[in-house]
Structures are given as C-alpha cells and as structure tokens.
Predicted model as a PDB file, atoms N, CA, C, CB and O in Angstrom, pLDDT in the B-factor column:
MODEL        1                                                                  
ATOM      1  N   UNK A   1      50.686 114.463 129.668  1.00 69.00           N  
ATOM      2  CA  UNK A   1      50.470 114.643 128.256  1.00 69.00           C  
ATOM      3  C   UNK A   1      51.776 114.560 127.476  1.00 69.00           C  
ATOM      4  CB  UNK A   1      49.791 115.964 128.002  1.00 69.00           C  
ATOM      5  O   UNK A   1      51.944 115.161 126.414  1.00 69.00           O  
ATOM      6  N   UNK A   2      52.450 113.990 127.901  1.00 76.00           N  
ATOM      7  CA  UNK A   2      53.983 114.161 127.273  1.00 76.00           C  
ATOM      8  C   UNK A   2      53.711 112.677 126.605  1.00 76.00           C  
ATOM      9  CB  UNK A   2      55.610 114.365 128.574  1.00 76.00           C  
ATOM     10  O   UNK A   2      52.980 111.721 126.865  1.00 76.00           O  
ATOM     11  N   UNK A   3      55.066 113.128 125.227  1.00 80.00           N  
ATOM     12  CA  UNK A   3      54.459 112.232 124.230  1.00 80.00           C  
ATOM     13  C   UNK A   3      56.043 110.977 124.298  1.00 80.00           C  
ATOM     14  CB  UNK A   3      54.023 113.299 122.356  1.00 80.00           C  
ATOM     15  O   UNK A   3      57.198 111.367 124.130  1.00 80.00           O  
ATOM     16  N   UNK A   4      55.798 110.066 124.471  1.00 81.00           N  
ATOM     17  CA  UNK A   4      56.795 108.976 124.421  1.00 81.00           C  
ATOM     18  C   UNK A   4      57.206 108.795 122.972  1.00 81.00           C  
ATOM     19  CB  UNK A   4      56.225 107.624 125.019  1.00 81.00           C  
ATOM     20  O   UNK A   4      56.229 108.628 122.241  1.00 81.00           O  
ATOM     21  N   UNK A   5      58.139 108.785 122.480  1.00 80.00           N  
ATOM     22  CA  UNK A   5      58.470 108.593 121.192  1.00 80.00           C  
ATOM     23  C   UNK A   5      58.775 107.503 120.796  1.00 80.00           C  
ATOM     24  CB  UNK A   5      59.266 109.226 120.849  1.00 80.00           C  
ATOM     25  O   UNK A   5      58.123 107.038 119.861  1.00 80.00           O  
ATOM     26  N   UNK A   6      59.879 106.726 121.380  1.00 83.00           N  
ATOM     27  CA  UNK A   6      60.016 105.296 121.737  1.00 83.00           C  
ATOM     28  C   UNK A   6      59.353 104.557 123.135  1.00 83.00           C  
ATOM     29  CB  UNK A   6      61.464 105.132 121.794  1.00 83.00           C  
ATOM     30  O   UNK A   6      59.523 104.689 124.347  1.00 83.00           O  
ATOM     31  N   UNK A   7      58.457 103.660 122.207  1.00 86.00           N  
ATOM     32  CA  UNK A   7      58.040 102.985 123.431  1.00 86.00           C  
ATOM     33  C   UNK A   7      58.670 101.859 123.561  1.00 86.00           C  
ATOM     34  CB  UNK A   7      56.709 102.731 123.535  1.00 86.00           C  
ATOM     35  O   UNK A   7      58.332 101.115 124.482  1.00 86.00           O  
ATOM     36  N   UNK A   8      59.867 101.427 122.552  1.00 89.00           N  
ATOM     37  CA  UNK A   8      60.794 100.272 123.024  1.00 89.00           C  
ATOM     38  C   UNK A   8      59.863  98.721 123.019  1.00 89.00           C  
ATOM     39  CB  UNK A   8      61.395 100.707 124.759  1.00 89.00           C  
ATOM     40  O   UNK A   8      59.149  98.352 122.087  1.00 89.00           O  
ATOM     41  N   UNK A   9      60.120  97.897 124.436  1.00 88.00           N  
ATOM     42  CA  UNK A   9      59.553  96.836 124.136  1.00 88.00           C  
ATOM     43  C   UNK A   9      57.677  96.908 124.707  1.00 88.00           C  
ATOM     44  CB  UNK A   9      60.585  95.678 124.841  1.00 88.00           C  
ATOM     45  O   UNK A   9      56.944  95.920 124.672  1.00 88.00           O  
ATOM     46  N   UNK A  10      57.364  97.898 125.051  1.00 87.00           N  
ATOM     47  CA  UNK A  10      55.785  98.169 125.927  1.00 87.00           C  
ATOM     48  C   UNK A  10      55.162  98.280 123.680  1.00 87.00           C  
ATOM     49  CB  UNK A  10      55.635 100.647 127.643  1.00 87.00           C  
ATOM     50  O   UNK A  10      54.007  98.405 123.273  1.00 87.00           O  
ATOM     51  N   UNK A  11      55.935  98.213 123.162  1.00 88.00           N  
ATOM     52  CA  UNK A  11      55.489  98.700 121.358  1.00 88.00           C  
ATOM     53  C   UNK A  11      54.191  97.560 121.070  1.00 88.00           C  
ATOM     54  CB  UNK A  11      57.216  98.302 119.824  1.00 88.00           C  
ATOM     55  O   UNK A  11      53.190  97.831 120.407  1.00 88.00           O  
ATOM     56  N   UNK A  12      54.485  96.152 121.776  1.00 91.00           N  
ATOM     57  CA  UNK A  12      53.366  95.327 122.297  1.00 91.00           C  
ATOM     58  C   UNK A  12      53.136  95.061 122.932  1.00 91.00           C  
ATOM     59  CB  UNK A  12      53.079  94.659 122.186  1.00 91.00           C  
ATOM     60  O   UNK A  12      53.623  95.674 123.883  1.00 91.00           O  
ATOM     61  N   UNK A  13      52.387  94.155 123.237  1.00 93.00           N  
ATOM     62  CA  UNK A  13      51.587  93.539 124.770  1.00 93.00           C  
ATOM     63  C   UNK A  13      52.842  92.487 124.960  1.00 93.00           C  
ATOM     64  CB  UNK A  13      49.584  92.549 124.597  1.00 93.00           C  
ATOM     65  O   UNK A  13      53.489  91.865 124.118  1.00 93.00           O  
ATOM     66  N   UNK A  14      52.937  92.536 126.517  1.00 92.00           N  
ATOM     67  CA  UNK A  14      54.253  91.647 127.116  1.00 92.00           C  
ATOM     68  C   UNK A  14      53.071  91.254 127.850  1.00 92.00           C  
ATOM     69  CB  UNK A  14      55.884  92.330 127.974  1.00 92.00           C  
ATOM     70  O   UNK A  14      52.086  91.940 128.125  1.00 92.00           O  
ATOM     71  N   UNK A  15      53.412  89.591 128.229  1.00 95.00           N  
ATOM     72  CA  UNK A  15      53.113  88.833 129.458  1.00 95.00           C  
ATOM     73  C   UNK A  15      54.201  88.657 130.286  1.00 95.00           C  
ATOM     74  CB  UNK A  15      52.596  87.575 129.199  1.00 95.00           C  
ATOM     75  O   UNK A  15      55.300  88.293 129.871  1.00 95.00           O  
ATOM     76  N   UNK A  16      54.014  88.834 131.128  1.00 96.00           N  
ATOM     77  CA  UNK A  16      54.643  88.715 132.495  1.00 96.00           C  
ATOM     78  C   UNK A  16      54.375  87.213 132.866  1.00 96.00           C  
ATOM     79  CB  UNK A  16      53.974  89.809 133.639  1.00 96.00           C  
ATOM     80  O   UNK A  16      53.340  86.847 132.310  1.00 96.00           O  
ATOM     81  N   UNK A  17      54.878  86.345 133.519  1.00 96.00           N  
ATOM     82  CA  UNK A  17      55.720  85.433 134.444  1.00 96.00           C  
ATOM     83  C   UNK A  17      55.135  85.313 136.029  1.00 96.00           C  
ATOM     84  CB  UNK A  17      57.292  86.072 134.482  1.00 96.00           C  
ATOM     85  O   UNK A  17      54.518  86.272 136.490  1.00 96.00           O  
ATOM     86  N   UNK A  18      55.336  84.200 136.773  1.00 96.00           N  
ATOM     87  CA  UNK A  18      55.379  85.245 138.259  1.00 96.00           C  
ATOM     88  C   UNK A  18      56.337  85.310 138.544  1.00 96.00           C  
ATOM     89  CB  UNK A  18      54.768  84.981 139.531  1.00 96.00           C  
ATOM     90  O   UNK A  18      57.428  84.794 138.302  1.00 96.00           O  
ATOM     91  N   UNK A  19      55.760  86.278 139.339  1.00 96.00           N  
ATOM     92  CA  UNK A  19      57.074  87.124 140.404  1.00 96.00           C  
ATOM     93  C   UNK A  19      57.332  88.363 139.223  1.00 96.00           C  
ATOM     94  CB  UNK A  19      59.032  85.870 140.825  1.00 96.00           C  
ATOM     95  O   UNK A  19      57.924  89.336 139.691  1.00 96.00           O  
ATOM     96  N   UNK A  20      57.052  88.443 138.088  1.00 97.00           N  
ATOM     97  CA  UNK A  20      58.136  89.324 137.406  1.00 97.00           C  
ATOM     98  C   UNK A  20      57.067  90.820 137.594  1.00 97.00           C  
ATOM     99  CB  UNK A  20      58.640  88.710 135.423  1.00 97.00           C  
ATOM    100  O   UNK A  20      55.962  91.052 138.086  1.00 97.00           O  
ATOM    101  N   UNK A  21      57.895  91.426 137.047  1.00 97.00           N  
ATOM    102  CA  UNK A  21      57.369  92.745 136.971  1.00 97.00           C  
ATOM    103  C   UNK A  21      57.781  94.129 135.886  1.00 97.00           C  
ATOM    104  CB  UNK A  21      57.622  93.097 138.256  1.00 97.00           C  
ATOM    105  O   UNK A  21      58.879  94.684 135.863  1.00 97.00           O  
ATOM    106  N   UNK A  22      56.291  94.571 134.823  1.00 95.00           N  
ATOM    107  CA  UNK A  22      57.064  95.565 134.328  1.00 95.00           C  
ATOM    108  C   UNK A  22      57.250  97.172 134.613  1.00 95.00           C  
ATOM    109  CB  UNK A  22      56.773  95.443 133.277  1.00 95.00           C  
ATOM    110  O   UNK A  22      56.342  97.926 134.264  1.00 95.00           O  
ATOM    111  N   UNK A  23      58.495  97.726 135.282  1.00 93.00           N  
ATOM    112  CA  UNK A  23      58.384  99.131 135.449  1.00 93.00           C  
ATOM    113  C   UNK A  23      58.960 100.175 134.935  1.00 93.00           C  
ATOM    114  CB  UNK A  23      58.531  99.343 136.362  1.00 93.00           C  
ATOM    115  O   UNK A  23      60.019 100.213 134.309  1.00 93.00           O  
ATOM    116  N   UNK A  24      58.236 101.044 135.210  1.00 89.00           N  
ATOM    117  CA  UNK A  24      58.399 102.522 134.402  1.00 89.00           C  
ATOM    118  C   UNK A  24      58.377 103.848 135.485  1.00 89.00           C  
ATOM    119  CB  UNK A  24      56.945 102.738 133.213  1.00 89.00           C  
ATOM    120  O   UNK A  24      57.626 104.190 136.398  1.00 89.00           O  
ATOM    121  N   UNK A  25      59.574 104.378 134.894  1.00 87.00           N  
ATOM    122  CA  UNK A  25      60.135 105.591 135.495  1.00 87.00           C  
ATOM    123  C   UNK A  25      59.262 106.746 135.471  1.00 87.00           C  
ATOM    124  CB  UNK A  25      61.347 105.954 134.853  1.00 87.00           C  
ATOM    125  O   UNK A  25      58.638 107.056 134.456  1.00 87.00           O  
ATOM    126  N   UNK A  26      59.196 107.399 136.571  1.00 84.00           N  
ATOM    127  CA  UNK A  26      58.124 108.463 136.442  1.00 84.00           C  
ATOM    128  C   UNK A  26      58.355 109.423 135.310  1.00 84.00           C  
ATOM    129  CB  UNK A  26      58.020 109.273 137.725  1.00 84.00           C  
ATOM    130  O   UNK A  26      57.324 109.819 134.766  1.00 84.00           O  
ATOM    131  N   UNK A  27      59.756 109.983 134.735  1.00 84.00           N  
ATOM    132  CA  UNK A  27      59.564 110.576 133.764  1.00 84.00           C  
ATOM    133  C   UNK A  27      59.497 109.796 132.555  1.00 84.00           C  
ATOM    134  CB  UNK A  27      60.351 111.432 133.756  1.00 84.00           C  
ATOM    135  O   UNK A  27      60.443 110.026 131.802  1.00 84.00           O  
ATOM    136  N   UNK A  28      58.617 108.889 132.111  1.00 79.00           N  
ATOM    137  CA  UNK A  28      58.312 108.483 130.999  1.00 79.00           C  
ATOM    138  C   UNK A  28      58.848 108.359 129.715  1.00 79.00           C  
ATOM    139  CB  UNK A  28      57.626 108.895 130.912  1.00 79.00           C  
ATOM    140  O   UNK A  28      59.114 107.298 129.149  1.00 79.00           O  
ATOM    141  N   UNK A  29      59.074 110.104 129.047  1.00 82.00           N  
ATOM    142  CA  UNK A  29      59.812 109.813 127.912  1.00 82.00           C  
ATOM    143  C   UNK A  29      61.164 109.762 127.696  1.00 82.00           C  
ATOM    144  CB  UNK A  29      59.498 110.477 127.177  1.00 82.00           C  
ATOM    145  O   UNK A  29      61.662 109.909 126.580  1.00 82.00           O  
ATOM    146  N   UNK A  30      61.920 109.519 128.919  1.00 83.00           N  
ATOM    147  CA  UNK A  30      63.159 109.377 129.259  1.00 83.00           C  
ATOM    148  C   UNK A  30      63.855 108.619 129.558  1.00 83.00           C  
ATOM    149  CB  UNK A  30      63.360 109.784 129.780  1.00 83.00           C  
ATOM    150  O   UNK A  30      65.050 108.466 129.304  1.00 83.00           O  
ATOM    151  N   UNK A  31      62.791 107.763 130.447  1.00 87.00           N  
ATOM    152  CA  UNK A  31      63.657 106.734 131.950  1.00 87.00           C  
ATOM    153  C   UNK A  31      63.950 105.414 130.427  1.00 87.00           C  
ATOM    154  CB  UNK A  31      61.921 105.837 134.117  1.00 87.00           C  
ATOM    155  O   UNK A  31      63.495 105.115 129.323  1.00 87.00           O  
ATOM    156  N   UNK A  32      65.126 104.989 131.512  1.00 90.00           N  
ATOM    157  CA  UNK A  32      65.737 104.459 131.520  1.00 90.00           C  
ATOM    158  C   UNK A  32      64.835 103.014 132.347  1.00 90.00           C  
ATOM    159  CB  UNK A  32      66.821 105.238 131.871  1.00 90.00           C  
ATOM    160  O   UNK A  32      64.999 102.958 133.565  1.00 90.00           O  
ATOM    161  N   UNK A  33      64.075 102.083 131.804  1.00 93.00           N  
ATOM    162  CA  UNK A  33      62.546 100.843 132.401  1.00 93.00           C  
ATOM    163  C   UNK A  33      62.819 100.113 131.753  1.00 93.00           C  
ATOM    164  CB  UNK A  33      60.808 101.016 132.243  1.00 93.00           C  
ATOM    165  O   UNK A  33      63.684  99.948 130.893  1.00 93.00           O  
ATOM    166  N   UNK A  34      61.834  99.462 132.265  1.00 94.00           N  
ATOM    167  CA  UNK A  34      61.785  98.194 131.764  1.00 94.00           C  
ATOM    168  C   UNK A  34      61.308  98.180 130.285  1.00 94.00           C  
ATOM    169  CB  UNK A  34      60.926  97.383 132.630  1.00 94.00           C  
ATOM    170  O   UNK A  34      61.180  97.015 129.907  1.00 94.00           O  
ATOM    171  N   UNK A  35      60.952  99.245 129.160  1.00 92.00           N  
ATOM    172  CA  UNK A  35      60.552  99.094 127.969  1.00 92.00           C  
ATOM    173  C   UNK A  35      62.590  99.010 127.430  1.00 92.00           C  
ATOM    174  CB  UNK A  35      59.234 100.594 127.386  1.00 92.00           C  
ATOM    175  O   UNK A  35      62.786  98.480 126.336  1.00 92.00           O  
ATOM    176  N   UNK A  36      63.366  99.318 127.902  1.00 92.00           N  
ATOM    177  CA  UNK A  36      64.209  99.299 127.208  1.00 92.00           C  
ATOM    178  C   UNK A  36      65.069  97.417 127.591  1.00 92.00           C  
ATOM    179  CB  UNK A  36      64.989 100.843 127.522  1.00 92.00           C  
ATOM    180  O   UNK A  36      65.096  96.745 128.622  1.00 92.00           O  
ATOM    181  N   UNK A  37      65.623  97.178 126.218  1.00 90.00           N  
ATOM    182  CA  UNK A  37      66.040  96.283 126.360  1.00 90.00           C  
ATOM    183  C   UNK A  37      67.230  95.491 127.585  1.00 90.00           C  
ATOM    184  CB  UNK A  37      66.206  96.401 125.349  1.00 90.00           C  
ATOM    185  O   UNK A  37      67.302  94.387 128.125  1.00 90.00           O  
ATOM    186  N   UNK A  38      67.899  96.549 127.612  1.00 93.00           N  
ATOM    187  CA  UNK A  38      69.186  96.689 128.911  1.00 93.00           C  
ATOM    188  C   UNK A  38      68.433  96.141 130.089  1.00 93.00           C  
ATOM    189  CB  UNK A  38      69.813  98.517 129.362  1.00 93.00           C  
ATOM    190  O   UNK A  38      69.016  95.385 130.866  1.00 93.00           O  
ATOM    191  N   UNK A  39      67.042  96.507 130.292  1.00 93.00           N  
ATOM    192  CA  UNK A  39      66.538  96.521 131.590  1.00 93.00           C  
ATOM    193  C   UNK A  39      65.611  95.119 131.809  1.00 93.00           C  
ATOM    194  CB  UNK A  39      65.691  97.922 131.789  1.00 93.00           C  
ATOM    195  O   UNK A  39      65.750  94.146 132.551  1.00 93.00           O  
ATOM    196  N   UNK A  40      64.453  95.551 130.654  1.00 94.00           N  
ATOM    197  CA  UNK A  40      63.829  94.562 130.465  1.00 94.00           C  
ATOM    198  C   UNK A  40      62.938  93.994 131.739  1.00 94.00           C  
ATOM    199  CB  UNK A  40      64.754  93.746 129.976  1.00 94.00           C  
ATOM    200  O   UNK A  40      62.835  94.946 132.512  1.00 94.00           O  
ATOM    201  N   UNK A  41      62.154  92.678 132.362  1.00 96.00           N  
ATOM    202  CA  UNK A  41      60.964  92.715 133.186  1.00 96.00           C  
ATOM    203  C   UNK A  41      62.161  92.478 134.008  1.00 96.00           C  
ATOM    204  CB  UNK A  41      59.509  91.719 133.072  1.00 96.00           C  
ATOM    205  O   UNK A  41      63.378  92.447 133.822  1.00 96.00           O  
ATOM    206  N   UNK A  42      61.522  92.358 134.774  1.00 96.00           N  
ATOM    207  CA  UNK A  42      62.570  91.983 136.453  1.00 96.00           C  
ATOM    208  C   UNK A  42      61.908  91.368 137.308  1.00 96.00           C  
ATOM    209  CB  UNK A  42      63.107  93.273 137.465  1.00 96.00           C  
ATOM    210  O   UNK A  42      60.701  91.531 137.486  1.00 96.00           O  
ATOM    211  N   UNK A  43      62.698  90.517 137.991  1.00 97.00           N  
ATOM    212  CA  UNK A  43      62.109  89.433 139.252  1.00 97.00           C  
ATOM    213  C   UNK A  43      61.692  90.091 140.566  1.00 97.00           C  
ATOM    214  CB  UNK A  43      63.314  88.318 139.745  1.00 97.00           C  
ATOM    215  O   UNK A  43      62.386  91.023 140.973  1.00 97.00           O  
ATOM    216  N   UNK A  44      60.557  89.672 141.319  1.00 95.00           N  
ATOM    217  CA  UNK A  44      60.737  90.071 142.325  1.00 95.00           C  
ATOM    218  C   UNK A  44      61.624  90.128 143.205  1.00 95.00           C  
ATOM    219  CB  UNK A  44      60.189  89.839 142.621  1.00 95.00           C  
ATOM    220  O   UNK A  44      61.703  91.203 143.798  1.00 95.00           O  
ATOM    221  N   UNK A  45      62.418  89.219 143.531  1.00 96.00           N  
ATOM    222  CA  UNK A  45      63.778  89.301 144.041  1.00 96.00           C  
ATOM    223  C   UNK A  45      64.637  90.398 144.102  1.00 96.00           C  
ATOM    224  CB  UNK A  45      64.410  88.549 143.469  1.00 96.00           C  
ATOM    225  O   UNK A  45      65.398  90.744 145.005  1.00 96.00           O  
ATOM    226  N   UNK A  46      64.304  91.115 142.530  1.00 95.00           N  
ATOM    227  CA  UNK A  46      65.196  92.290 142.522  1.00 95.00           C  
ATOM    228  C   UNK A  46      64.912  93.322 142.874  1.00 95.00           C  
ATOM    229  CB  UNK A  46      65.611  92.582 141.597  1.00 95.00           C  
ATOM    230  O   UNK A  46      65.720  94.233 142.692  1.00 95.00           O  
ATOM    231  N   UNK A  47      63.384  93.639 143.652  1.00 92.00           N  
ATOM    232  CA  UNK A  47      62.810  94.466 143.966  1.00 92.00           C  
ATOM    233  C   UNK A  47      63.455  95.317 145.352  1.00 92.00           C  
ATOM    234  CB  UNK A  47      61.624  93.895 143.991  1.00 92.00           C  
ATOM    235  O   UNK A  47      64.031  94.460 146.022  1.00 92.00           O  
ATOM    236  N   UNK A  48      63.552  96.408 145.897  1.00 91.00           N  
ATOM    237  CA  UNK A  48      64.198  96.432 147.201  1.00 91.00           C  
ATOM    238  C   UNK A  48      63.707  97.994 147.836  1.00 91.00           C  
ATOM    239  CB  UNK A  48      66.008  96.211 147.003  1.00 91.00           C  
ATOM    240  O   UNK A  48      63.668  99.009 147.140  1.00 91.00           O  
ATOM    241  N   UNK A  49      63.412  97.951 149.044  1.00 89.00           N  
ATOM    242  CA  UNK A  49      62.911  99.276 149.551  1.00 89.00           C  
ATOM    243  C   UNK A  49      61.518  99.182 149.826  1.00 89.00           C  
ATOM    244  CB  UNK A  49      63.139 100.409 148.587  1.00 89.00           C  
ATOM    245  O   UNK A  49      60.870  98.214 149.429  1.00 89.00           O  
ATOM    246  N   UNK A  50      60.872 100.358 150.647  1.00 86.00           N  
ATOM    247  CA  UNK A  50      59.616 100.346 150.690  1.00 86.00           C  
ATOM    248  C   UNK A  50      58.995 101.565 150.805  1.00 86.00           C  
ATOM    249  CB  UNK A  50      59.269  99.612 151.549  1.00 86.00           C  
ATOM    250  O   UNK A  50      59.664 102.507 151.229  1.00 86.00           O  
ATOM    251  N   UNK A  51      57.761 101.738 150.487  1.00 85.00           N  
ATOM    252  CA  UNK A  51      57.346 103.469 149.769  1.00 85.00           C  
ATOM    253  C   UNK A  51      56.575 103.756 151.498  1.00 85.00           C  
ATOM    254  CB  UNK A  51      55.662 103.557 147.718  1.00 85.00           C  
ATOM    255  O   UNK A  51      55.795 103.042 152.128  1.00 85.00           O  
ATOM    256  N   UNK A  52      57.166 105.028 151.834  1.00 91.00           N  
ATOM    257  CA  UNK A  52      57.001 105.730 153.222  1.00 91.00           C  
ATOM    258  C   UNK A  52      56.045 107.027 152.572  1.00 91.00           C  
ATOM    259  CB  UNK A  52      58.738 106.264 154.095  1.00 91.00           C  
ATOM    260  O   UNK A  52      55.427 107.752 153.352  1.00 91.00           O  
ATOM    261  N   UNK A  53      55.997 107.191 151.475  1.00 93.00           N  
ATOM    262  CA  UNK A  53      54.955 108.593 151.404  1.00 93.00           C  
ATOM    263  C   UNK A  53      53.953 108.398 149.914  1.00 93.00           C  
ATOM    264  CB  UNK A  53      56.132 110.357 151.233  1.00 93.00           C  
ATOM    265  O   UNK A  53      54.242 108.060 148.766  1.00 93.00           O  
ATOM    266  N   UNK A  54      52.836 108.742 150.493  1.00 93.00           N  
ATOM    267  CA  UNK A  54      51.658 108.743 149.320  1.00 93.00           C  
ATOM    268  C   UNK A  54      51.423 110.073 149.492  1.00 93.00           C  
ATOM    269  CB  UNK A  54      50.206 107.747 149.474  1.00 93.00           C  
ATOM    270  O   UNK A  54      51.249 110.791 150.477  1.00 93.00           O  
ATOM    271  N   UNK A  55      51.468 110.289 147.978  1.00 92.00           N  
ATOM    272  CA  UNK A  55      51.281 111.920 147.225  1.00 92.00           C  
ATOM    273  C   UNK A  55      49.755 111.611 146.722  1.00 92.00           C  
ATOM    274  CB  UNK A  55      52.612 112.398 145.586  1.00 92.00           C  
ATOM    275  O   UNK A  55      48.948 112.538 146.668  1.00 92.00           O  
ATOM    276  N   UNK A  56      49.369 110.216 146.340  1.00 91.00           N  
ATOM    277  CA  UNK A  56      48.167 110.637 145.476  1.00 91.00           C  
ATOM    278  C   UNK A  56      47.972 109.093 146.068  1.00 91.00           C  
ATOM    279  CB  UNK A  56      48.221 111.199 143.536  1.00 91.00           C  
ATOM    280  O   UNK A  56      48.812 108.301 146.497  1.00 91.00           O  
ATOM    281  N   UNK A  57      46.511 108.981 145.918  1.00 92.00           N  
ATOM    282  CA  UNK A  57      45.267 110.020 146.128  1.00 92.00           C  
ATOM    283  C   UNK A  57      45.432 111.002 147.289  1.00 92.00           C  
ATOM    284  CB  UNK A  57      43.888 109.216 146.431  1.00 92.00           C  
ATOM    285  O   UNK A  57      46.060 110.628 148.279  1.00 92.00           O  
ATOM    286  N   UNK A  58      44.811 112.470 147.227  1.00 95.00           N  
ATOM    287  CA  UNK A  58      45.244 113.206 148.181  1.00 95.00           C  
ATOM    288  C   UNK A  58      44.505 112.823 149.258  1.00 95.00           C  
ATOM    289  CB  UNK A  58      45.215 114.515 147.920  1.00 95.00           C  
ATOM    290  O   UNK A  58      45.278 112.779 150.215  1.00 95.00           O  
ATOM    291  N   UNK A  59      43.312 112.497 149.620  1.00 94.00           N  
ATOM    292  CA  UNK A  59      42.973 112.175 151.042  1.00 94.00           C  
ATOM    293  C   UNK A  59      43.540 110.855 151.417  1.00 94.00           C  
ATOM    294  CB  UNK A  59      41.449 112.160 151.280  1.00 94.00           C  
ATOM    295  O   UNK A  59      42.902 110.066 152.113  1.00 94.00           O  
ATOM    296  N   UNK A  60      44.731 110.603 150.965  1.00 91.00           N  
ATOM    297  CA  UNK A  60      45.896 109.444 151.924  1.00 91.00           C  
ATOM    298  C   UNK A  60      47.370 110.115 151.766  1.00 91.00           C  
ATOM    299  CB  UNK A  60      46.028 107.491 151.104  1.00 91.00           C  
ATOM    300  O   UNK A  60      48.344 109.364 151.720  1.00 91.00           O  
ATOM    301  N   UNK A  61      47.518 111.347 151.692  1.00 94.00           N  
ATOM    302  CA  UNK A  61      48.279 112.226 151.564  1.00 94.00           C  
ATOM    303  C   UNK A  61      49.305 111.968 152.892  1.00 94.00           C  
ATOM    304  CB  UNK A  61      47.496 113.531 151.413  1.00 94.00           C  
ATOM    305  O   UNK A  61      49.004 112.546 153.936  1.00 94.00           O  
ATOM    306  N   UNK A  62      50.419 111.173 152.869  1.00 94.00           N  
ATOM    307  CA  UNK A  62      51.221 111.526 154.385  1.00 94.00           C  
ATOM    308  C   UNK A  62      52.270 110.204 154.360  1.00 94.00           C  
ATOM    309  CB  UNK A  62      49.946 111.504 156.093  1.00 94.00           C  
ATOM    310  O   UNK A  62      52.459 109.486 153.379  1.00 94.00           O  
ATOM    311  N   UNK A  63      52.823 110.080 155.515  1.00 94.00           N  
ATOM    312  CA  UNK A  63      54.250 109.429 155.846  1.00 94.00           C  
ATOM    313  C   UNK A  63      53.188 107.212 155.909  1.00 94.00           C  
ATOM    314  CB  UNK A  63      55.232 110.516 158.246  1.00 94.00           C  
ATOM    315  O   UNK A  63      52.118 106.811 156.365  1.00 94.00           O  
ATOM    316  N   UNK A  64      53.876 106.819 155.476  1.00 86.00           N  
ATOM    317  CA  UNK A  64      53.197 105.025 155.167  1.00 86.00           C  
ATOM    318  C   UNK A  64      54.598 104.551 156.401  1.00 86.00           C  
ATOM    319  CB  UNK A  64      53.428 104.027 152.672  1.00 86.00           C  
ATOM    320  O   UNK A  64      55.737 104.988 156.570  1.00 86.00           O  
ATOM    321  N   UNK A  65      53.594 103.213 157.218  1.00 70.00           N  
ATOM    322  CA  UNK A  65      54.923 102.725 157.409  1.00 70.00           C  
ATOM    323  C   UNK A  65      55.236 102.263 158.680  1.00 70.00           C  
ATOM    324  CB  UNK A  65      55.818 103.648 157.099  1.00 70.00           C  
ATOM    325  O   UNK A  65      56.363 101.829 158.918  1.00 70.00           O  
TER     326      UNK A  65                                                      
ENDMDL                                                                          
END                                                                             
C-alpha cells in the first residue's frame, strides 16, 4: 500500500523490445529501476544470477536450483 510519488518513466505505457526488460526494486517508492532515467529498460545480456529461494507462493516455499 505504499504510495509511489514519482513514477518517473512507468508515468506511461513503455513497450519493450526483445530481449529487453522493465525492472523494479522491491522497495518501490525508493529503488533506484528501471522507471528512472539513469537506469532505464535493460538487455537481457545484462541480466546475471539466478533466484535459489521462493518466498511466495507459500506452498513452493524453499531452496530452487
């Protein structure tokens, strides 16, 4: 329920590209994403790492991988 004040460039509808991607920081009215200009969409290429734990949904609750 937290309220974003600036929504930066998400203020309209973006199309995406392939490969690209737009992301957003879990704390929302803060991060530092892709709504801000500095950051902006990003290539897959620039993507890196891989997610070892699901919190949600809880009945897949545990270590991925």
């Amino acid at each position: 329920k937290e309220v974003i004040l600036d929504p930066g460039r998400a203020y309209e509808p973006i199309t995406l590209g392939k490969d690209e991607y737009f992301v957003m920081g879990d704390n929302r009215p803060v991060s530092k994403d892709s709504r801000d200009s500095a950051i902006g969409v990003i290539q897959r290429n620039q993507i890196y790492g891989v997610g070892v734990l699901v919190l949600y949904p809880f009945d897949e609750l545990g270590l991925k991988g």
